[in-house]
C-alpha positions in Angstrom: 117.7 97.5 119.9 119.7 99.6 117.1 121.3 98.0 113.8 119.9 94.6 113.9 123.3 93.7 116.0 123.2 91.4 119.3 119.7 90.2 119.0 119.3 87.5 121.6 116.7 85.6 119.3 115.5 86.2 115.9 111.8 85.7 114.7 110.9 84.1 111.7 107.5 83.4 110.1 106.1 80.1 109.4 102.5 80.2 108.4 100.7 82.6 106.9 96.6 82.7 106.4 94.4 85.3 104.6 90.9 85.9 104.2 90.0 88.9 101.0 87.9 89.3 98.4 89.8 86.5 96.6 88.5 84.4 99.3 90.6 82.5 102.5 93.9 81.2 102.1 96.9 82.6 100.9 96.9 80.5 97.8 93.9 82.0 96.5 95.1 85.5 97.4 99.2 84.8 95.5 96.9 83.8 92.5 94.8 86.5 92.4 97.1 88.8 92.6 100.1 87.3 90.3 97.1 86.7 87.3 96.9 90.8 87.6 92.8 90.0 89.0 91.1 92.7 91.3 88.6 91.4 93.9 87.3 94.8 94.2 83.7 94.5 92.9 79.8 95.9 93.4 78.7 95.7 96.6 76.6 92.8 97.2 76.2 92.3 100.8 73.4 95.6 101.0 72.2 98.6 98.9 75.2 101.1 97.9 73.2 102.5 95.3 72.9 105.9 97.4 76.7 106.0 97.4 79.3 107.7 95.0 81.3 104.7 95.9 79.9 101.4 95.4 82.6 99.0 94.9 84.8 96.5 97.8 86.6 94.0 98.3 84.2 91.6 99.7 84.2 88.3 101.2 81.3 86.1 99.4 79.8 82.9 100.9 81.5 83.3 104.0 81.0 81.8 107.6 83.4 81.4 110.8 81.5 77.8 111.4 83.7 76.5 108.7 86.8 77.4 110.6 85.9 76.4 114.2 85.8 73.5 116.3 82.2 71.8 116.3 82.2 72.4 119.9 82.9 76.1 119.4 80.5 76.5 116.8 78.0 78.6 119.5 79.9 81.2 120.4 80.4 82.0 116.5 77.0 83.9 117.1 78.8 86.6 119.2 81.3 86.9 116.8 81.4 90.4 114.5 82.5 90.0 110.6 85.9 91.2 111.6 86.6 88.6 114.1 85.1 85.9 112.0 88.1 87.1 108.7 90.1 86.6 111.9 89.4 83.3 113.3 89.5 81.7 110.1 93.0 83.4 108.8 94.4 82.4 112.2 92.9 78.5 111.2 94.8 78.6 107.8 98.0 79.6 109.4 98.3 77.3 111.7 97.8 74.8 109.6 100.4 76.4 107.4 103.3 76.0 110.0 101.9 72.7 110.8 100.9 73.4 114.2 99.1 71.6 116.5 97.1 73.2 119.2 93.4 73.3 121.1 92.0 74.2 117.9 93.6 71.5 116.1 93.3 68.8 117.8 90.2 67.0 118.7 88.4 67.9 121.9 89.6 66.2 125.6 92.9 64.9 123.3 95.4 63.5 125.4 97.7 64.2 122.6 100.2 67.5 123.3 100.0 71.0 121.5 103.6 71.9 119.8 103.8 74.5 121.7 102.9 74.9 126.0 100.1 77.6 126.5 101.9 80.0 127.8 104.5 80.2 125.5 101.9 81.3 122.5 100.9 84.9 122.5 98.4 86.8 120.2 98.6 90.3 119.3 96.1 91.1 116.4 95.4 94.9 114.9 91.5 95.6 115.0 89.7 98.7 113.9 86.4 100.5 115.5 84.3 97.2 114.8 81.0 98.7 112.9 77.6 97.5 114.0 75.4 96.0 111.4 72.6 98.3 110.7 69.7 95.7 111.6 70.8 95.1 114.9 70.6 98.6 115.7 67.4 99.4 113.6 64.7 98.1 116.4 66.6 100.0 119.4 67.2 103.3 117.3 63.2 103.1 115.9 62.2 103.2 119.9 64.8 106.2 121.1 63.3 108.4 118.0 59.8 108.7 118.7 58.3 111.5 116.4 61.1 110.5 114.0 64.2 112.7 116.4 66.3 110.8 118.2 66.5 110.9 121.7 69.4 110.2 124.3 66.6 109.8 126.9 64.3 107.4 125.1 67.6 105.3 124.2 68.7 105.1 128.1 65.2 104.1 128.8 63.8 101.8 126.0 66.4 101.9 123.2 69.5 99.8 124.6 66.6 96.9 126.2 66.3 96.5 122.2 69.6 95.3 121.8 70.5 92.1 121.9 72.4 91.1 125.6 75.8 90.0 123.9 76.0 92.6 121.5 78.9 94.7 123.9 81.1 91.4 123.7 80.3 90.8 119.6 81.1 94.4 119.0 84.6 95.1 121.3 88.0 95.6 119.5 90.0 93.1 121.7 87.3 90.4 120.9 89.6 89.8 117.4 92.1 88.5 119.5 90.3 86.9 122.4 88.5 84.4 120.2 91.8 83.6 118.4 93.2 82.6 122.0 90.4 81.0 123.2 90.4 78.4 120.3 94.0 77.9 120.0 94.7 77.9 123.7 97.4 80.6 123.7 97.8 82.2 127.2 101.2 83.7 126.8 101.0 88.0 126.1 98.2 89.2 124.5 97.7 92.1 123.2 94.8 94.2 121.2 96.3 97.9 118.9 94.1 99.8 117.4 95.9 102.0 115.0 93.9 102.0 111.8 95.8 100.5 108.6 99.2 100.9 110.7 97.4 98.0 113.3 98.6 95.0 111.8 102.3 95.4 111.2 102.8 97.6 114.8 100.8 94.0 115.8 103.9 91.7 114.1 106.3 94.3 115.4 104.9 93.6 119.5 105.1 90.2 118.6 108.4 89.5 117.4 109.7 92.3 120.5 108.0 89.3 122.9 109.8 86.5 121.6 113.0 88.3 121.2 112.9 89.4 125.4 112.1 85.1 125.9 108.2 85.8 126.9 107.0 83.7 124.0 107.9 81.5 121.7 105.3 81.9 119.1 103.1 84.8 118.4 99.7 84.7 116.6 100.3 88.3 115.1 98.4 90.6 111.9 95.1 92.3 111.9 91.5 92.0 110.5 88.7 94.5 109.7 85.1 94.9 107.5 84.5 98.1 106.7 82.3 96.6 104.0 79.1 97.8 105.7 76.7 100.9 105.5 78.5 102.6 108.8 81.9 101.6 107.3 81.1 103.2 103.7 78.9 106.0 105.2 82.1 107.0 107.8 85.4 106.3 104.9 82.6 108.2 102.3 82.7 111.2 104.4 86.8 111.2 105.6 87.0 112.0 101.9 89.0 108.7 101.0 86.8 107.0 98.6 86.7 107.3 94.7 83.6 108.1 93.1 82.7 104.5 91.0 80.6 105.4 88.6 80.2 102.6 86.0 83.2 101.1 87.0 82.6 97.4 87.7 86.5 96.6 89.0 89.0 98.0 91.3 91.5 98.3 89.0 89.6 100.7 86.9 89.3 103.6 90.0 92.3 103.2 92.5 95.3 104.7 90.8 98.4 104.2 93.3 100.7 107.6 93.6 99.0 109.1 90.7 98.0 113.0 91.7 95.4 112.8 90.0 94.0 109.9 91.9 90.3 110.4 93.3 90.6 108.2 96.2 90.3 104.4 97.4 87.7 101.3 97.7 86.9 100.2 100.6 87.6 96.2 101.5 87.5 93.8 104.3 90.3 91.2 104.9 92.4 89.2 107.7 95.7 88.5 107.4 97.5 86.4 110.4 101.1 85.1 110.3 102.5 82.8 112.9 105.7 84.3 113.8 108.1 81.6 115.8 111.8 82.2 117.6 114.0 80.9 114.8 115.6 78.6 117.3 112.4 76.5 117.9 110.7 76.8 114.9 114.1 75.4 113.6 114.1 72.8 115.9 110.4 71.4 114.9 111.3 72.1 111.3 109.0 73.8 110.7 108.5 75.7 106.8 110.2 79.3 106.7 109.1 82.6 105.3 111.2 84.8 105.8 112.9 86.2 108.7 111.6 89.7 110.7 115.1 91.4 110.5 113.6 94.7 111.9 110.7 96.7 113.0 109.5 100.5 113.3 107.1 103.0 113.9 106.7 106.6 114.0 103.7 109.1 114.4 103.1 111.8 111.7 102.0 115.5 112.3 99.2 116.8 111.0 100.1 118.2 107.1 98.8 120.5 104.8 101.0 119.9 101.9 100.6 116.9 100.0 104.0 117.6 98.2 105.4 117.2 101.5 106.7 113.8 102.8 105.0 112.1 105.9 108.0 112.3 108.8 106.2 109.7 110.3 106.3 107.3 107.5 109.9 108.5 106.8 110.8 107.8 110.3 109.4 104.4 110.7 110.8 102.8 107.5 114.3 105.1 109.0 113.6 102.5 112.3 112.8 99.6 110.7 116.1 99.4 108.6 118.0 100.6 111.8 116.5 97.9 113.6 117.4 94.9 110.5 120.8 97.0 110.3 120.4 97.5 106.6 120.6 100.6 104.2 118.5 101.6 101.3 121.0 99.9 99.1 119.9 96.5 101.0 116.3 97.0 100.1 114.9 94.8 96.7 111.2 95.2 97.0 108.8 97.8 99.0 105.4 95.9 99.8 102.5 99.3 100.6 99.1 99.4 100.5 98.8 101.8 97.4 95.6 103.4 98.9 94.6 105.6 95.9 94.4 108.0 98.7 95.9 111.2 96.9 97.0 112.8 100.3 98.3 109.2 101.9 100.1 108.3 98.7 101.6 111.4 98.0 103.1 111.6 101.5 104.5 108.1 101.5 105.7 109.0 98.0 107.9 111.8 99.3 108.9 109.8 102.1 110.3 107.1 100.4 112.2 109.3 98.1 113.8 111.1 101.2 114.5 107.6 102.5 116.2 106.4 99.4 116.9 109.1 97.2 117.7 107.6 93.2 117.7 104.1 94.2 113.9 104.1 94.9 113.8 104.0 90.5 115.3 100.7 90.8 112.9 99.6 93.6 109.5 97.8 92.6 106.9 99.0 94.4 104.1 96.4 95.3 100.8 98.1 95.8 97.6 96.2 97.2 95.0 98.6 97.5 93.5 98.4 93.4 93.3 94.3 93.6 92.1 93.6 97.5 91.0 97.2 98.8 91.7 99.2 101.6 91.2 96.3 104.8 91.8 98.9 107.2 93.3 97.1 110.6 93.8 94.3 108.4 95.9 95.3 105.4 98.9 95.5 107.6 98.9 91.5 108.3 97.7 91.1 104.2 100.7 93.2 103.5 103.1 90.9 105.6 101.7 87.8 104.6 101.6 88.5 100.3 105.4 89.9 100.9 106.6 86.6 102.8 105.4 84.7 100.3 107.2 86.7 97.7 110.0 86.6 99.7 110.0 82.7 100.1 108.6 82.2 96.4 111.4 85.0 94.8 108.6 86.5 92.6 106.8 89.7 92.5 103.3 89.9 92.1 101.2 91.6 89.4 100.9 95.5 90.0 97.5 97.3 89.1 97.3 100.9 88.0 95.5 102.3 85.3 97.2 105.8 86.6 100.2 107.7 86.3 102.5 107.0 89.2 104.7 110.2 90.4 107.9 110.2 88.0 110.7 108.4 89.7 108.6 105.9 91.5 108.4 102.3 89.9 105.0 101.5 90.8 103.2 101.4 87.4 101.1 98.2 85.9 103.0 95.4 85.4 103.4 91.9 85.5 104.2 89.3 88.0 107.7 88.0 87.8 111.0 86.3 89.3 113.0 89.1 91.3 116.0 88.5 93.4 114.0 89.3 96.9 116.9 89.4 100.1 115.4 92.0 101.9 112.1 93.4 101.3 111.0 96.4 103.0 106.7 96.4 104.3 104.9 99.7 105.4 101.6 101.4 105.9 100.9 105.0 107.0 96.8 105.7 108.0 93.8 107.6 108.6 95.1 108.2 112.5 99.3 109.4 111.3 100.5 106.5 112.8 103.1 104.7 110.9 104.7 100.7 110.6 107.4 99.7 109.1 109.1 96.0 108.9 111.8 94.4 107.4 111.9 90.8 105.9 114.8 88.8 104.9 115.4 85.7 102.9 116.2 83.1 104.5 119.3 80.4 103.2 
């Protein structure tokens, strides 16, 4: 649907929730990140000693039990750490937009949900859900006998070692699955797996359901832990994480669009917005974000020149604006995830300056990646969720970077502070080339 023109229902958000290093809820998250604060910290949860990079973004004192019904407490057994950042962000936004559903209300309540089941759909970004290493330790001992493994002995002896859930604890569509199952939403559902690009092509499904009349909420974002040994061990050798040293904060190694950048920190995170037809959310009155004017997306080719944009990136934030039927001029605020990625940054660098030429100096650019991490699947919905509420709140938040941004780009350190936010333009390129792009308008 081109230039944002003849929409037959627009989508607005209404709750946001967030679980990062900062801990769950969006509050905690907007202060973190307005006080200039990086969650990005040694590595409790195991031993990262052996590692050139051994800080994250990690979730401390943590359990899904505190976000469940009592009588769904069981099942929180089967439930990997990325579903858990999951369940509980999807908890904090519905009670954000002041929902009431299964999950809400108490159990056999004759009392109805705000919305029927089959008008709630769920679409949630998830990543290739890492195994923790302990589960796997007692079947990989008995398929290496001699100390080699063997794809015989793990047919024949190694799998009986693992535990008989673990397939359902360990799928990517799980995310999603739990979040329906507590919340009772039976309307489209839908899993993407498109690394950090997962949770904004997510919101972008989501609002394309309600818009066609197949829904009339989503549950929408992403969630991911790579804050594990297979995680670190698998982003350590993609080349995309900084060598720590005696760095003891984020803010001290991951340098947003700075050439000289040696790379990221890992992090795990949920973000989940409840995104409602404007109509009926209006109709409830229910609290407003901001409104999702337009989506995009865009696959990148394989390049070999950092100096070169990403077409894909380009081309989704190209779609996005086409689709809110704005221009560059419209744009007051770009929310990315500021990887510290040199060949990710670089190319949405370029991008963005082919997208909007000498206005992008006027542009602040809000980076994530140096306060929260890189959340994989779920920086996408983090993204979304820390924009809307700078959207709603008019205020920009703190920007970390002990680096020197590419000339041109306004993406330096710098305070949190009021800014005249209309339009705001969110987007994340990843590991995989695909690309997301969205943009959110104020609402009057």
């Amino acid at each position: 649907m081109a230039n944002g023109q003849g929409k037959s229902r627009k989508t607005v958000i209404t709750g946001v929730g967030t679980v990062t290093g900062f801990g769950v809820g969006l509050g905690k998250l907007w202060d973190g990140l307005c006080s200039g604060q990086s969650c990005v910290r040694p590595i409790k949860r195991f031993d990262a000693s052996g590692f050139p990079s051994r800080l994250a973004g990690e979730v401390e004192d943590f359990s899904a039990k505190d976000f469940v019904p009592k009588h769904y407490r069981k099942p929180v057994k089967v439930m990997a750490r990325d579903i858990e950042l999951a369940v509980a962000a999807a908890k904090e936004a519905v009670e954000d937009a002041g929902l009431a559903t299964l999950g809400t209300l108490p159990e056999d309540s004759p009392e109805p949900t705000t919305y029927p089941r089959d008008r709630m759909g769920c679409h949630i970004g998830a990543g290739l859900i890492a195994a923790e290493a302990d589960e796997l330790t007692a079947a990989l001992v008995k398929a290496a006998p001699g100390g080699t493994f063997d794809l015989k002995a793990w047919g024949t002896g190694g799998m009986e070692n693992l535990t008989p859930l673990w397939m359902l604890k360990y799928l990517p569509n799980m995310v999603a699955c739990h979040v329906t199952i507590i919340h009772g939403a039976a309307g489209p559902s839908n899993t993407i797996t498109c690394a950090e690009a997962s949770g904004l092509l997510s919101i972008g499904e989501s609002m394309r359901v309600i818009e066609r009349g197949d829904a009339d909420l989503c549950f929408s974002g992403g969630a991911e832990s790579k804050v594990n040994l297979m995680g670190l061990l698998r982003m350590d050798f993609a080349g995309r994480l900084a060598p720590t040293g005696q760095a003891v904060s984020g803010a001290e190694v991951v340098r947003p669009f700075d050439p000289q950048s040696t790379g990221g920190a890992l992090g795990e995170g949920a973000g989940i917005v409840i995104i409602e037809a404007e109509e009926t959310a209006r109709r409830r009155n229910a609290p407003l974000y901001a409104e999702i004017s337009g989506v995009g997306a865009a696959h990148s080719p394989r390049r070999t020149d950092e100096n070169a944009a990403d077409e894909g990136f380009q081309y989704a934030v190209l779609n996005a604006m086409d689709d809110a039927g704005c221009t560059p001029a419209d744009i007051d605020a770009v929310f990315v995830q500021g990887s510290g990625v040199r060949a990710m940054d670089m190319g949405e660098a370029h991008a963005l300056r082919a997208v909007f030429g000498r206005e992008l100096e006027r542009i602040p650019i809000a980076t994530l990646g140096p306060a929260v991490g890189n959340c994989m699947a779920g920086i996408g919905g983090v993204q979304a969720a820390v924009a809307a509420k700078a959207v709603r709140e008019q205020r920009l938040p703190a920007r970390l970077n002990t680096g020197t941004p590419l000339a041109g780009l306004n993406a330096g350190a710098a305070p949190s502070q009021p800014a005249t936010l209309r339009r705001v333009l969110v987007a994340s390129s990843s590991l995989g080339g695909q690309n997301a792009a969205m943009v959110l308008s104020r609402i009057a």
